[in-house]
C-alpha positions in Angstrom: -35.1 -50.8 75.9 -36.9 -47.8 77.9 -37.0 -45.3 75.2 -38.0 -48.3 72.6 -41.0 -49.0 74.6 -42.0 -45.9 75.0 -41.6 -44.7 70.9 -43.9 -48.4 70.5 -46.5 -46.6 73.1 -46.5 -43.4 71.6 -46.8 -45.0 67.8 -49.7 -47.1 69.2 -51.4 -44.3 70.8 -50.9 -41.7 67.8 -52.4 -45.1 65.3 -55.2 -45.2 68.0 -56.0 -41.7 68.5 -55.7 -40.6 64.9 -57.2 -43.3 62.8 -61.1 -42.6 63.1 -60.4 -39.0 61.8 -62.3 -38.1 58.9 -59.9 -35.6 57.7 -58.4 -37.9 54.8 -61.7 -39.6 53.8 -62.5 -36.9 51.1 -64.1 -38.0 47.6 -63.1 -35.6 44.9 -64.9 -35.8 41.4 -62.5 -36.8 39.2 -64.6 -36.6 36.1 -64.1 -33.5 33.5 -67.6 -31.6 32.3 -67.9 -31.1 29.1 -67.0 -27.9 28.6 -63.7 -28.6 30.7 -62.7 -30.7 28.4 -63.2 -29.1 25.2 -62.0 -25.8 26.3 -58.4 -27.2 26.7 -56.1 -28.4 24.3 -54.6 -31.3 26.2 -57.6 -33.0 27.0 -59.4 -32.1 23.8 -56.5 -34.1 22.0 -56.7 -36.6 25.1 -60.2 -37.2 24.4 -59.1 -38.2 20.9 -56.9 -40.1 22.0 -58.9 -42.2 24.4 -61.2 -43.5 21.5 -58.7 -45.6 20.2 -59.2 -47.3 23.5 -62.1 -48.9 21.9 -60.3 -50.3 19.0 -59.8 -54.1 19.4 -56.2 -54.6 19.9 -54.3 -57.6 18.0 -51.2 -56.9 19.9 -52.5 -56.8 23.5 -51.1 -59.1 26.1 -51.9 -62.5 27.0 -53.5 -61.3 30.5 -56.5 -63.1 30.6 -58.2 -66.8 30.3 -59.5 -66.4 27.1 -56.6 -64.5 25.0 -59.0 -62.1 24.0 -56.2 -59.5 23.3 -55.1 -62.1 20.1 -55.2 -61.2 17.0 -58.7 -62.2 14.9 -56.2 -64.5 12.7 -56.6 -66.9 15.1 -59.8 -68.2 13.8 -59.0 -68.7 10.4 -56.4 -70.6 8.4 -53.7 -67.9 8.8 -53.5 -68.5 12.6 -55.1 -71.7 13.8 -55.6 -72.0 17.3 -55.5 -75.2 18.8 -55.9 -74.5 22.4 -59.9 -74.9 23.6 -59.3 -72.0 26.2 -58.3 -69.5 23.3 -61.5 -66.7 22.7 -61.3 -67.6 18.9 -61.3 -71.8 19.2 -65.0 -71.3 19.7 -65.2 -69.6 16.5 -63.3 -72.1 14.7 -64.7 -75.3 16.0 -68.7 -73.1 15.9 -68.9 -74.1 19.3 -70.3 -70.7 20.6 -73.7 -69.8 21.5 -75.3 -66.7 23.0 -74.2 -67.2 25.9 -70.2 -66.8 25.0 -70.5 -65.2 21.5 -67.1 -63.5 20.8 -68.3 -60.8 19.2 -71.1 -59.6 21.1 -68.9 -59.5 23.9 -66.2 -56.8 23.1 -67.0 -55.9 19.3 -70.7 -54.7 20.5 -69.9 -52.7 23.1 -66.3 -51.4 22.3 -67.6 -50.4 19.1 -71.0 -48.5 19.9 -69.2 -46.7 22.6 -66.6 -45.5 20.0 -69.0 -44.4 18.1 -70.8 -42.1 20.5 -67.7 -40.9 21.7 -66.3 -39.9 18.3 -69.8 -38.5 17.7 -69.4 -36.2 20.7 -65.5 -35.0 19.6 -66.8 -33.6 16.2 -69.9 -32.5 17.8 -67.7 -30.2 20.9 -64.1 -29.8 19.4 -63.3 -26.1 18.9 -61.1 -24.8 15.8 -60.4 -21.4 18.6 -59.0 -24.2 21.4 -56.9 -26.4 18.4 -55.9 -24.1 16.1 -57.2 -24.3 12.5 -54.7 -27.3 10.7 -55.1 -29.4 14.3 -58.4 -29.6 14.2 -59.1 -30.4 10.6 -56.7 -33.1 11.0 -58.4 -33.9 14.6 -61.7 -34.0 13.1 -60.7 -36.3 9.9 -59.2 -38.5 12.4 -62.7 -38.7 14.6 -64.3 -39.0 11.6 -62.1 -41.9 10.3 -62.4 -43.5 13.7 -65.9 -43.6 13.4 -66.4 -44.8 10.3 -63.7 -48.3 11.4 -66.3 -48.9 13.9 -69.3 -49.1 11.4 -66.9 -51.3 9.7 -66.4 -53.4 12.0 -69.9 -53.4 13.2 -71.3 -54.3 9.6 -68.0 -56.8 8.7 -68.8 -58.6 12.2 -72.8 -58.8 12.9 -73.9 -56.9 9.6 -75.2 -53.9 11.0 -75.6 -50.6 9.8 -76.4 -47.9 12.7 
């Protein structure tokens, strides 16, 4: 019981000692420049990649109140939804306003920021740092991506940036 006691003080002392340091509260940058970025393979294809994060998903879970990760089938006849929680019921029932539009609240923002950020691949990706059949294909694929979010843009709120 001696040598418990005395590992308990020792713990409690080391805890009390050692805890106001400041030699773990460091704050690293974790964001890439520019030219880090598109001097490197990997994340010039990773910053390709991370566009498609702005794609509304159909197929994304059931995380949050509204079900906005369901598919847009929901507010038509293909997929009624009858549940007054569900992020297309509004839609169905033209019970929305601007203060809980559906569209405005992901398709506006998801879809301008997809824009600007396939904008910025084709305007820094390097044919040296892919090699020459990557980045056509890498390009064709920005330039597709961009052209789904006009789509969606004009198909949703009828706008043409």
């Amino acid at each position: 019981m001696n040598k418990f006691i005395k590992y308990i003080t020792g713990a409690v002392i080391s805890i009390v000692l050692f805890s106001c340091s400041d030699f773990l509260d460091k704050e690293y940058d974790l964001a890439l420049s520019e030219s880090e970025i598109f001097n490197d393979e990997v994340n010039t294809r990773g910053f390709l990649a991370n566009i498609y994060n702005n794609m509304h998903n159909g197929f994304a879970p059931f995380t949050n109140g509204q079900f906005k990760g369901s598919t847009t089938d929901a507010m038509t006849d293909n997929a009624v939804s009858y549940w007054n929680v569900h992020y297309w019921h509004g839609v169905q029932t033209d019970s929305y306003d601007a203060t809980n539009n559906p569209f405005l609240d992901d398709y506006w923002t998801n879809y301008l920021i997809g824009i600007r950020k396939a904008n910025q691949f084709m305007k820094n990706a390097k044919e040296s740092v892919l090699g020459s059949a990557m980045y056509d294909r890498n390009m064709a694929e920005a330039r597709l991506l961009r052209a789904m979010f006009h789509f969606e843009l004009i198909r949703w709120l009828g706008l043409l940036l």
